[in-house]
N, CA, C and O atoms as a Tripos MOL2 file, in Angstrom:
@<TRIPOS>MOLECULE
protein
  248   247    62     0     0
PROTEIN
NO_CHARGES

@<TRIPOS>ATOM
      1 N         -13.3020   18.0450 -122.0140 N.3       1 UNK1
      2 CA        -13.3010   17.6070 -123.3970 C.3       1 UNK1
      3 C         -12.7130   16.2070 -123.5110 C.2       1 UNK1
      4 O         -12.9420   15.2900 -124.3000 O.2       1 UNK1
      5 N         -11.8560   16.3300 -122.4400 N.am      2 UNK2
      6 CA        -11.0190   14.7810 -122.7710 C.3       2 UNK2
      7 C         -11.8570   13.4810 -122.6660 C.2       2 UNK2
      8 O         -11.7300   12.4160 -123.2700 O.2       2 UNK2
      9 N         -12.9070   13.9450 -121.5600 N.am      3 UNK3
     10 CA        -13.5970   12.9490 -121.1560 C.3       3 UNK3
     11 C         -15.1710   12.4040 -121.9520 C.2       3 UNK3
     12 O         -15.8400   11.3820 -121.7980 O.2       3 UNK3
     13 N         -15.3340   13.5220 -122.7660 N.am      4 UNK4
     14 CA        -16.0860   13.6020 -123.8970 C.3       4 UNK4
     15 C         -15.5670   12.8740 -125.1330 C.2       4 UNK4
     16 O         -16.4010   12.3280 -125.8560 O.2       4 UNK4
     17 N         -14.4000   12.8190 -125.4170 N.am      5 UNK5
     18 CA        -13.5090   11.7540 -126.3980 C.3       5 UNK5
     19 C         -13.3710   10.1650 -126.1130 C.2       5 UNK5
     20 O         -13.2490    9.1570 -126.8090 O.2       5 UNK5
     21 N         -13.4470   10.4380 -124.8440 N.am      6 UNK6
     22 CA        -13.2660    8.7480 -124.3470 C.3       6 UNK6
     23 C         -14.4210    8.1200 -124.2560 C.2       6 UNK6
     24 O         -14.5450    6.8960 -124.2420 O.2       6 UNK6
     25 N         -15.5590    9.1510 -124.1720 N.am      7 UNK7
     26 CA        -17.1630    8.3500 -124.0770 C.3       7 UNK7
     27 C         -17.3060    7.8770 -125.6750 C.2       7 UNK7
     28 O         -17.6430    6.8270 -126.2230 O.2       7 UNK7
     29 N         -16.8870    9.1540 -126.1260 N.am      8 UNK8
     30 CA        -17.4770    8.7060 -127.8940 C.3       8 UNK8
     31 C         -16.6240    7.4410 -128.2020 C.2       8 UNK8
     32 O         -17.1890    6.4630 -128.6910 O.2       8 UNK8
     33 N         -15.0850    7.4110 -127.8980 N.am      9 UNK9
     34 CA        -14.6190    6.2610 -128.3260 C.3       9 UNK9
     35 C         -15.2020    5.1000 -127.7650 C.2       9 UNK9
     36 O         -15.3630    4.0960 -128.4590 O.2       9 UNK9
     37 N         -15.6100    5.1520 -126.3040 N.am     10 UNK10
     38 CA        -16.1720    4.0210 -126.2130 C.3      10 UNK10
     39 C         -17.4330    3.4890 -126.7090 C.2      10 UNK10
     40 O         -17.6710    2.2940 -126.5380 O.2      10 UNK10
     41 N         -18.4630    4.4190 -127.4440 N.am     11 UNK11
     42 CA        -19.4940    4.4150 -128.4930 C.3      11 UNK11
     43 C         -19.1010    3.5750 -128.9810 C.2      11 UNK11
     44 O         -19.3930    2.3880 -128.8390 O.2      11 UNK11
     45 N         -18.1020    4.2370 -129.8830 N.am     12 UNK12
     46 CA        -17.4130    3.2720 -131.5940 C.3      12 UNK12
     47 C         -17.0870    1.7870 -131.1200 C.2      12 UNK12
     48 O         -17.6450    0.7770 -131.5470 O.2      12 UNK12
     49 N         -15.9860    1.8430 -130.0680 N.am     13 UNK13
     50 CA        -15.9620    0.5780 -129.1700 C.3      13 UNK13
     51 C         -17.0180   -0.5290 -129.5520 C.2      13 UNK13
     52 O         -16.8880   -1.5190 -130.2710 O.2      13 UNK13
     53 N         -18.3420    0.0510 -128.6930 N.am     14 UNK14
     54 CA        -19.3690   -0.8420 -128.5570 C.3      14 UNK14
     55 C         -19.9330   -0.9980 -129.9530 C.2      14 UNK14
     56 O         -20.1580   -2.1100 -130.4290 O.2      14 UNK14
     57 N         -20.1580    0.1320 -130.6000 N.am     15 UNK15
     58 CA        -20.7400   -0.1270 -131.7740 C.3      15 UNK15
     59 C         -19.8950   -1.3500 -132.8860 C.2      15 UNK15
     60 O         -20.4320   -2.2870 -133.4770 O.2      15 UNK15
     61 N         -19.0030   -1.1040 -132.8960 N.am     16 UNK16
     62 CA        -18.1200   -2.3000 -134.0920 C.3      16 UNK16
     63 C         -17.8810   -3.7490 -133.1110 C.2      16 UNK16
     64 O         -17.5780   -4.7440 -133.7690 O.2      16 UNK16
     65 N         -17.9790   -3.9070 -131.8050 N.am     17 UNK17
     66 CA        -18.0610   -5.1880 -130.8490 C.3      17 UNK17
     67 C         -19.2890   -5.8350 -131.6270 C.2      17 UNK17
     68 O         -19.1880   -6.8680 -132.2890 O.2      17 UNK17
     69 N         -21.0370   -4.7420 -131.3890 N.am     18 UNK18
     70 CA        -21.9140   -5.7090 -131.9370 C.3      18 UNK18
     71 C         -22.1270   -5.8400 -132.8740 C.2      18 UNK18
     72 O         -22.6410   -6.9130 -133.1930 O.2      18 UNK18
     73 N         -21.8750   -4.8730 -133.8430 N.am     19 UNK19
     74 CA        -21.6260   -5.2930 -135.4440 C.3      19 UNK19
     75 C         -20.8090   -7.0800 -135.4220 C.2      19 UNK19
     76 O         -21.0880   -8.1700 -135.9210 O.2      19 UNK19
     77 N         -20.1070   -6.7290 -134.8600 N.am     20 UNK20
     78 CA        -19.1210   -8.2410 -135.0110 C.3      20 UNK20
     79 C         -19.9000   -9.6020 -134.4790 C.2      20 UNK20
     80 O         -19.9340  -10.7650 -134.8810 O.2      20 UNK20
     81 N         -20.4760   -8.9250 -133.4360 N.am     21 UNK21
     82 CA        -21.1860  -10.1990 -132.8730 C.3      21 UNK21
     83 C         -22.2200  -10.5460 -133.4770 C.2      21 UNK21
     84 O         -22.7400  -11.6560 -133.3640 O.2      21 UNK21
     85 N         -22.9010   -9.0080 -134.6630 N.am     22 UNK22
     86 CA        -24.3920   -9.3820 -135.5250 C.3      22 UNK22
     87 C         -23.9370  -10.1880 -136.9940 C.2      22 UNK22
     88 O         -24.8010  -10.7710 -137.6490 O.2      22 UNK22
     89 N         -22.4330  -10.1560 -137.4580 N.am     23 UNK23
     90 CA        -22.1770  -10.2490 -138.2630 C.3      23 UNK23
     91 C         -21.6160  -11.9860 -137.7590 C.2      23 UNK23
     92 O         -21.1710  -12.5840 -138.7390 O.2      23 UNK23
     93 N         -21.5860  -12.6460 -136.7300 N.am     24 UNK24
     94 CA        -20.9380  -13.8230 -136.8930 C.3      24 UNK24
     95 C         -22.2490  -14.6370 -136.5140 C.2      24 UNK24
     96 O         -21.9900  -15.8040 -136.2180 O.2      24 UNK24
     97 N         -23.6620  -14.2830 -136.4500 N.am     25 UNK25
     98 CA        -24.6020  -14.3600 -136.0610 C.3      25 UNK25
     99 C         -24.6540  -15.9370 -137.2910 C.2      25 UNK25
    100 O         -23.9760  -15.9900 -138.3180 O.2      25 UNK25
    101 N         -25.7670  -17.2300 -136.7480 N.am     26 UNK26
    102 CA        -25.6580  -17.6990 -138.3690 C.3      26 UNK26
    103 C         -26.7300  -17.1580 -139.2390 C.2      26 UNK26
    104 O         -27.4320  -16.1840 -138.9670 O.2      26 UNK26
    105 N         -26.7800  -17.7720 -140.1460 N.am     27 UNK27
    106 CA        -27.7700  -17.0300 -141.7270 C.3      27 UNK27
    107 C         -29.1340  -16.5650 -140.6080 C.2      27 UNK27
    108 O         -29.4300  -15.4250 -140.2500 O.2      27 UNK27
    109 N         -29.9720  -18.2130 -140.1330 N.am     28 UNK28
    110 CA        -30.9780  -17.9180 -139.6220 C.3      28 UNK28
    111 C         -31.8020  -17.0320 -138.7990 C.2      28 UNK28
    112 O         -32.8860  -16.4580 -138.9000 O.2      28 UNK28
    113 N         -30.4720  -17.1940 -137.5970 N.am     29 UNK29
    114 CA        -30.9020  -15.6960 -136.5890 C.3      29 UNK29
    115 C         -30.7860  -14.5030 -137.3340 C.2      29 UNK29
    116 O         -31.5350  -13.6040 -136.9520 O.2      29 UNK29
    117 N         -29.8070  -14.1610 -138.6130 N.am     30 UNK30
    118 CA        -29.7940  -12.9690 -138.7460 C.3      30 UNK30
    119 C         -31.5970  -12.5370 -139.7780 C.2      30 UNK30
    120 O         -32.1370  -11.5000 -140.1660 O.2      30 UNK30
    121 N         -31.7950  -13.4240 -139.8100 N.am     31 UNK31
    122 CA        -33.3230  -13.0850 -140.9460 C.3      31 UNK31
    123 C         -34.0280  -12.9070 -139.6880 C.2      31 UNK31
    124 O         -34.9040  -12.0450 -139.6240 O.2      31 UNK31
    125 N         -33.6310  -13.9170 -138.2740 N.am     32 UNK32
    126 CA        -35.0670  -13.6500 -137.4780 C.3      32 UNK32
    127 C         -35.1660  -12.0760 -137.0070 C.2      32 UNK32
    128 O         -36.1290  -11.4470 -136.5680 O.2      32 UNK32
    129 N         -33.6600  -11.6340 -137.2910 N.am     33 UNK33
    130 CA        -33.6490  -10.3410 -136.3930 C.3      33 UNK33
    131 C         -34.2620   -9.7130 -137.3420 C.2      33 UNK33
    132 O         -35.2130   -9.0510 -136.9260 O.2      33 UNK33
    133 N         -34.0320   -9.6520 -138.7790 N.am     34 UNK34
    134 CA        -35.0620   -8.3850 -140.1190 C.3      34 UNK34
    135 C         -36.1900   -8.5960 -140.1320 C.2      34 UNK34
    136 O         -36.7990   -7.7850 -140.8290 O.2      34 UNK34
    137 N         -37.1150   -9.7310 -139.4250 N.am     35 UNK35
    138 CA        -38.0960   -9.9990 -139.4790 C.3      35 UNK35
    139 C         -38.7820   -9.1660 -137.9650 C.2      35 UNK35
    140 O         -39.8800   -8.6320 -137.8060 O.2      35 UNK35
    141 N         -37.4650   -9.3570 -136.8820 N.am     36 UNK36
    142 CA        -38.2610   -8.5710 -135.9050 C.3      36 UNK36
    143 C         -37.7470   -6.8010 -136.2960 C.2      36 UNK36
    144 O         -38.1690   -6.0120 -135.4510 O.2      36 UNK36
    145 N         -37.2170   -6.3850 -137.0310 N.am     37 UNK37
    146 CA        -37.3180   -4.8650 -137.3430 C.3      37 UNK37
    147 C         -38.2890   -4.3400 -138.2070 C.2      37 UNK37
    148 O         -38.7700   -3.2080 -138.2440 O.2      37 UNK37
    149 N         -38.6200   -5.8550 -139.2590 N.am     38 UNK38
    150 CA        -39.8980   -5.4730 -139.9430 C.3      38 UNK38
    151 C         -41.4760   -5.1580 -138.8720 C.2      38 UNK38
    152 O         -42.4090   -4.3960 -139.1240 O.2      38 UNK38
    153 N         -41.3040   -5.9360 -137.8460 N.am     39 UNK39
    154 CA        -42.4530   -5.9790 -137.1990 C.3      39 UNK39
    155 C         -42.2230   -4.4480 -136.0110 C.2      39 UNK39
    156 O         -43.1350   -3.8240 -135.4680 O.2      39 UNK39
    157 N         -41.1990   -4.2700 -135.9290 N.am     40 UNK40
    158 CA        -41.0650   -2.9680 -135.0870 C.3      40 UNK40
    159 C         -41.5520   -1.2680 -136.2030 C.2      40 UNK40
    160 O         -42.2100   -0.2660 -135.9250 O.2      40 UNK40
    161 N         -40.8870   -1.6710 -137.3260 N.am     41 UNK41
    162 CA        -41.0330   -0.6770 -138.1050 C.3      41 UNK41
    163 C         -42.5760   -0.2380 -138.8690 C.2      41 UNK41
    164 O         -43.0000    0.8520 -139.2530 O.2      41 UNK41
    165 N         -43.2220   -1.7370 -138.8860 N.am     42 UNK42
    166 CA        -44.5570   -1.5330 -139.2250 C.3      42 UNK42
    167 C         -45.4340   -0.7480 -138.8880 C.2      42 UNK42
    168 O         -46.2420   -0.2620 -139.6800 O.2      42 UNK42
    169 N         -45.3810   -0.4110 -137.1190 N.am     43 UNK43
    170 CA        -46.4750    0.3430 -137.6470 C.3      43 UNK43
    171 C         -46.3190    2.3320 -138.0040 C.2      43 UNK43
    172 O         -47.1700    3.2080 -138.1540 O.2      43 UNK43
    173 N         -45.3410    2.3370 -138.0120 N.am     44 UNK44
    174 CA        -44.5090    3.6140 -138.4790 C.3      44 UNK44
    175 C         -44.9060    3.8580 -139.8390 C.2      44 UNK44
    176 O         -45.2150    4.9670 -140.2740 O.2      44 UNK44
    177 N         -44.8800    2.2700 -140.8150 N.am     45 UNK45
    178 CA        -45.2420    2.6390 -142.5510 C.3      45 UNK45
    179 C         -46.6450    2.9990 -142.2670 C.2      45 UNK45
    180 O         -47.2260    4.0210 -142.6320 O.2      45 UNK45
    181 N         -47.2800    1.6650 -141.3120 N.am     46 UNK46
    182 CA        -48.8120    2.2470 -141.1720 C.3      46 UNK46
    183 C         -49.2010    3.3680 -141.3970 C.2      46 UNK46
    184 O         -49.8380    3.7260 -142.3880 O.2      46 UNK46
    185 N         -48.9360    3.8640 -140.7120 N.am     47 UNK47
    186 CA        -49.2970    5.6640 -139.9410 C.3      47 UNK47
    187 C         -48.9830    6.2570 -141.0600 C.2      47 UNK47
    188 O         -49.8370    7.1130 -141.2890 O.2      47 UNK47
    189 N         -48.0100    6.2210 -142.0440 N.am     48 UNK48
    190 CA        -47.9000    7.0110 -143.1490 C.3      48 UNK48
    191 C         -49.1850    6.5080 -144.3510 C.2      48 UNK48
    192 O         -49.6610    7.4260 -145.0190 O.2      48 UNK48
    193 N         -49.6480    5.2610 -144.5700 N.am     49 UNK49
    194 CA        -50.1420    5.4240 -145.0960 C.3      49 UNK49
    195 C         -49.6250    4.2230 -146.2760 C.2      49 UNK49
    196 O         -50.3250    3.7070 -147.1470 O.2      49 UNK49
    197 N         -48.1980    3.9850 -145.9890 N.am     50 UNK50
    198 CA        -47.4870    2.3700 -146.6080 C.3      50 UNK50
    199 C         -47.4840    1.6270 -146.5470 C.2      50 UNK50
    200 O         -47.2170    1.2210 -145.4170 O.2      50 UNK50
    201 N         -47.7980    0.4240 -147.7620 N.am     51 UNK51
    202 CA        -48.5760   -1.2840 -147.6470 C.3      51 UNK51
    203 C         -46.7880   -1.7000 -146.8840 C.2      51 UNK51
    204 O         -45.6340   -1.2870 -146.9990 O.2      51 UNK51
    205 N         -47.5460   -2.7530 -146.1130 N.am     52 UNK52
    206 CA        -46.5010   -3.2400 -144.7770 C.3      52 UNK52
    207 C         -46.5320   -4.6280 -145.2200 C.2      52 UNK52
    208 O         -47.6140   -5.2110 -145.1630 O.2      52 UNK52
    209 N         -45.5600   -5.2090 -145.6310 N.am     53 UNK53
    210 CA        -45.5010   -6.7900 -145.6270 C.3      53 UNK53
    211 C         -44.4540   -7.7100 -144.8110 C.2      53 UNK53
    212 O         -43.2670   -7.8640 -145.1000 O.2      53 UNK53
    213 N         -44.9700   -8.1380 -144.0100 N.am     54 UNK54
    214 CA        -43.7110   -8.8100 -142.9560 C.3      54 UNK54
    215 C         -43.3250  -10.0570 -143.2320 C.2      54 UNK54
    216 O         -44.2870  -10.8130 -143.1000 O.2      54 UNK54
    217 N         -42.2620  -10.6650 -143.5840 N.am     55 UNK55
    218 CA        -41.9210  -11.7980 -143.3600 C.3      55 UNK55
    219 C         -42.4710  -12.7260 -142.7610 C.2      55 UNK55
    220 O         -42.8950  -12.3970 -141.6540 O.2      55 UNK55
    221 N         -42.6380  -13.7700 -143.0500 N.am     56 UNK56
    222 CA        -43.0740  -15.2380 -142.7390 C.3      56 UNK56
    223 C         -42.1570  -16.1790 -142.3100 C.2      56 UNK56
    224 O         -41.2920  -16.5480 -143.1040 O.2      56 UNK56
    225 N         -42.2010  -16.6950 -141.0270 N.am     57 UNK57
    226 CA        -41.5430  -18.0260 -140.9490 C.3      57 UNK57
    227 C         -42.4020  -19.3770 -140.8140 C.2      57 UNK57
    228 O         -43.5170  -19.6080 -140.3460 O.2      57 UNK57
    229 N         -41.0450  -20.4720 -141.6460 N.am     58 UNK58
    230 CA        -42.3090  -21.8450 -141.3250 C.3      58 UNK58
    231 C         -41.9720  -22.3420 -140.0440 C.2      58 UNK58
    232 O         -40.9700  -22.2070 -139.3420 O.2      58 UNK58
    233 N         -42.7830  -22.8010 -139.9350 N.am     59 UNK59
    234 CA        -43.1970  -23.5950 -138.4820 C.3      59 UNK59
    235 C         -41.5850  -24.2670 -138.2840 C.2      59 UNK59
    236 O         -40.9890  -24.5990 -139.3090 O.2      59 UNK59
    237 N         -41.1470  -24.3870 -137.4020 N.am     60 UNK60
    238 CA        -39.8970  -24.9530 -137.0750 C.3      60 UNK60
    239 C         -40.2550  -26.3880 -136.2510 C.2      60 UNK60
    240 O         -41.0360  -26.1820 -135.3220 O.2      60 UNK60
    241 N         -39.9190  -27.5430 -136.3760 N.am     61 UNK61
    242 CA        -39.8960  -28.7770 -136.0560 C.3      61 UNK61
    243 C         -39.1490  -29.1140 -134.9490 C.2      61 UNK61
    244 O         -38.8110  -30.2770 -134.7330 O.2      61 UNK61
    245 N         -38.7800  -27.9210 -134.0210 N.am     62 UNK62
    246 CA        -37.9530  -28.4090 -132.9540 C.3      62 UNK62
    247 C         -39.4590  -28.3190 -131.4690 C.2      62 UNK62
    248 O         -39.2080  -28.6600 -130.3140 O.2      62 UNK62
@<TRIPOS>BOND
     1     1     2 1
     2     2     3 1
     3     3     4 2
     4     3     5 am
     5     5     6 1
     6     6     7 1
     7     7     8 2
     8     7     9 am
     9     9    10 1
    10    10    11 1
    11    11    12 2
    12    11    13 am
    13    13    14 1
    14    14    15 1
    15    15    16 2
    16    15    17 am
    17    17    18 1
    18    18    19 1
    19    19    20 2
    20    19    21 am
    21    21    22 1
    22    22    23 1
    23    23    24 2
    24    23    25 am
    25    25    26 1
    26    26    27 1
    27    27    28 2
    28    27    29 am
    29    29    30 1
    30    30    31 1
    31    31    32 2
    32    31    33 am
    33    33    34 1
    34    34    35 1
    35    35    36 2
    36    35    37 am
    37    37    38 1
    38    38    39 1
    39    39    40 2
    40    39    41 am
    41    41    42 1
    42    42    43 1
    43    43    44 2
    44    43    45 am
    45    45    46 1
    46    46    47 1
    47    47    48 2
    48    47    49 am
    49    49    50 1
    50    50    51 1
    51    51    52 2
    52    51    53 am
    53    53    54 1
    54    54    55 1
    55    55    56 2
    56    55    57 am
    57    57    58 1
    58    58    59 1
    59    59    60 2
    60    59    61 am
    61    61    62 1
    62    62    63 1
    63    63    64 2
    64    63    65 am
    65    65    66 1
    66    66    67 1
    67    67    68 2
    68    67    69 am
    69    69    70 1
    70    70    71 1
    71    71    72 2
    72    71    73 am
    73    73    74 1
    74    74    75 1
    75    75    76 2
    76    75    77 am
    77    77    78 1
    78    78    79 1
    79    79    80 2
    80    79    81 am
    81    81    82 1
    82    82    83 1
    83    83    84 2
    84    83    85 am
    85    85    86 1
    86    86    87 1
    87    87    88 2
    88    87    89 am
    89    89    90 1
    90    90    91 1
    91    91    92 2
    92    91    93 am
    93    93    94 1
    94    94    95 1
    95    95    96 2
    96    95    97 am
    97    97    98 1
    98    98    99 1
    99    99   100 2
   100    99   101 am
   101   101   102 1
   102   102   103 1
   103   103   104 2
   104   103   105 am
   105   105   106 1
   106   106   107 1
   107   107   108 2
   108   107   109 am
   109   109   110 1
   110   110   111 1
   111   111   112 2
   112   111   113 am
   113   113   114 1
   114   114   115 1
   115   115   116 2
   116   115   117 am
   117   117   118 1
   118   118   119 1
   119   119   120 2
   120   119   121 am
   121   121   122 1
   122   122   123 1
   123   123   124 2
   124   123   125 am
   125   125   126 1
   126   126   127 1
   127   127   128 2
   128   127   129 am
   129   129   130 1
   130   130   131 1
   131   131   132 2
   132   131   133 am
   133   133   134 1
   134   134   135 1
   135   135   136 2
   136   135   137 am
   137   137   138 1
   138   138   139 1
   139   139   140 2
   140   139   141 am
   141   141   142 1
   142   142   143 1
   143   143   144 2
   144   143   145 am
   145   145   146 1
   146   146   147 1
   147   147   148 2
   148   147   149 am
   149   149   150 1
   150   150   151 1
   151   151   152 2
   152   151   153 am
   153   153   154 1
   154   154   155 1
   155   155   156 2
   156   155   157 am
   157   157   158 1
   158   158   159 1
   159   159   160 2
   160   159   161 am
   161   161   162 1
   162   162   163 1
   163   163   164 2
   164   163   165 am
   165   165   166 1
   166   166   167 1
   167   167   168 2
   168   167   169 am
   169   169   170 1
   170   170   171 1
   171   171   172 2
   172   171   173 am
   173   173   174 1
   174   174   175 1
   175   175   176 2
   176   175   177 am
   177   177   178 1
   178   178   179 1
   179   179   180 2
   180   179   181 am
   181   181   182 1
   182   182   183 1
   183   183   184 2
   184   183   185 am
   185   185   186 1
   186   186   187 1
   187   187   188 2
   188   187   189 am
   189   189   190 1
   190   190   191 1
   191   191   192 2
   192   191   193 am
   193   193   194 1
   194   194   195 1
   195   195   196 2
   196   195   197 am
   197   197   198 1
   198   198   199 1
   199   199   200 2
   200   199   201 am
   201   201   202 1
   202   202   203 1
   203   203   204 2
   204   203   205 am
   205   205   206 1
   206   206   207 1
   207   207   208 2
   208   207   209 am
   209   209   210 1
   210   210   211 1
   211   211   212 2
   212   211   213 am
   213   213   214 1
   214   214   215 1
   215   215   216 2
   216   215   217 am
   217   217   218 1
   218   218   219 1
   219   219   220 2
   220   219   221 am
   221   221   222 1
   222   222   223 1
   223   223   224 2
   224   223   225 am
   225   225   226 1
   226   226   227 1
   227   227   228 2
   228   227   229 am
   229   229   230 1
   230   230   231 1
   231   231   232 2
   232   231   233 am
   233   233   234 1
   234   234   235 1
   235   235   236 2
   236   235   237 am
   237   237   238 1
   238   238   239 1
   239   239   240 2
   240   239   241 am
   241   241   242 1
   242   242   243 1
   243   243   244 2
   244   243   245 am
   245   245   246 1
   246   246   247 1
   247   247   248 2
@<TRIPOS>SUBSTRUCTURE
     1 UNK1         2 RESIDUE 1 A UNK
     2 UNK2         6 RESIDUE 1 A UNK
     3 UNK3        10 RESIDUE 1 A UNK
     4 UNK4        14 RESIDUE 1 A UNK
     5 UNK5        18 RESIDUE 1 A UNK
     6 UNK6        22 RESIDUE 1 A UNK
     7 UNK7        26 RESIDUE 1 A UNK
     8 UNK8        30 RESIDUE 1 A UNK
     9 UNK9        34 RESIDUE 1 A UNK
    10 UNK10       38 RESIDUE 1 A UNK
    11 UNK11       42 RESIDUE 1 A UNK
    12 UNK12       46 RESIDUE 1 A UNK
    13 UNK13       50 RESIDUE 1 A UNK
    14 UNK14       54 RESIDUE 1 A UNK
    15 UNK15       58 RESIDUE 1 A UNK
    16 UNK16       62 RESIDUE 1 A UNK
    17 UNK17       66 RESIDUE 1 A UNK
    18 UNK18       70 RESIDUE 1 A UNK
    19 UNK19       74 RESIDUE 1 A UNK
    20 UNK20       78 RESIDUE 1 A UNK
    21 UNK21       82 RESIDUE 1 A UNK
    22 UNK22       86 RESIDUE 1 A UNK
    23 UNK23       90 RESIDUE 1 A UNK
    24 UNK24       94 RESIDUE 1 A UNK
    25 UNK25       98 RESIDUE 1 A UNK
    26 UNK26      102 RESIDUE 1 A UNK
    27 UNK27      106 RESIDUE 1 A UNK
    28 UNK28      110 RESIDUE 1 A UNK
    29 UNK29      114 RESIDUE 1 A UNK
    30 UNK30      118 RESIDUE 1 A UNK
    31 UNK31      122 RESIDUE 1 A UNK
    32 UNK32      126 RESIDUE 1 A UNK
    33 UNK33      130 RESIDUE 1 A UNK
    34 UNK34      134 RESIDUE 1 A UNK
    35 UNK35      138 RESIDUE 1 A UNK
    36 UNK36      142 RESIDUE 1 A UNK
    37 UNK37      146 RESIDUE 1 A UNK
    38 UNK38      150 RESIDUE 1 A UNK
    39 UNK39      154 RESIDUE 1 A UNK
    40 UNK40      158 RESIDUE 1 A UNK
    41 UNK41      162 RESIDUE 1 A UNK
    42 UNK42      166 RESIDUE 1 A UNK
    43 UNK43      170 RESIDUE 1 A UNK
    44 UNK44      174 RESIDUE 1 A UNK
    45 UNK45      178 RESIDUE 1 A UNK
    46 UNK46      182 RESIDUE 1 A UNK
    47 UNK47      186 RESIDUE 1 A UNK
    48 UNK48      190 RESIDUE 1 A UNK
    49 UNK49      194 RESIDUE 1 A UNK
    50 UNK50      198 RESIDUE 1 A UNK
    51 UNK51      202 RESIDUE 1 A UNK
    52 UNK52      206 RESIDUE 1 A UNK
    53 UNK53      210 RESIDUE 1 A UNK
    54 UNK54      214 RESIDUE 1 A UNK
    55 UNK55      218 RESIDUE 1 A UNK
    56 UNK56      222 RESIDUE 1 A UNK
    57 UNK57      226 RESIDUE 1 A UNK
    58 UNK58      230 RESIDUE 1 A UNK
    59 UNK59      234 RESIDUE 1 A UNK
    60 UNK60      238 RESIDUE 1 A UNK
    61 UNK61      242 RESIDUE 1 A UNK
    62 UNK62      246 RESIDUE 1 A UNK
């Protein structure tokens, strides 16, 4: 059991590390990442049968 406590803590561990690291992310990357969950999640609405609209980015100048 003990060793079953220390895995889960190290879960929580990891889990609030990348929260922290998604949360110091800047504005931009964090839209690119909702834009790539929109495109992961799509075709899941598909299949049900739900209009899917994904985000757009403009062309970037670099």
């Amino acid at each position: 059991m003990d060793r079953l406590n220390s895995e889960i803590q190290r879960l929580f561990t990891a889990k609030e590390e990348r929260r922290a690291r998604l949360a110091a992310l800047p504005f931009p990357e964090k839209v690119k990442a909702v834009i790539k969950m929109q495109q992961m999640a799509a075709p899941l609405f598909h299949a049900r049968g739900k209009p899917v609209r994904i985000w757009e980015l403009p062309p970037s100048d670099a």
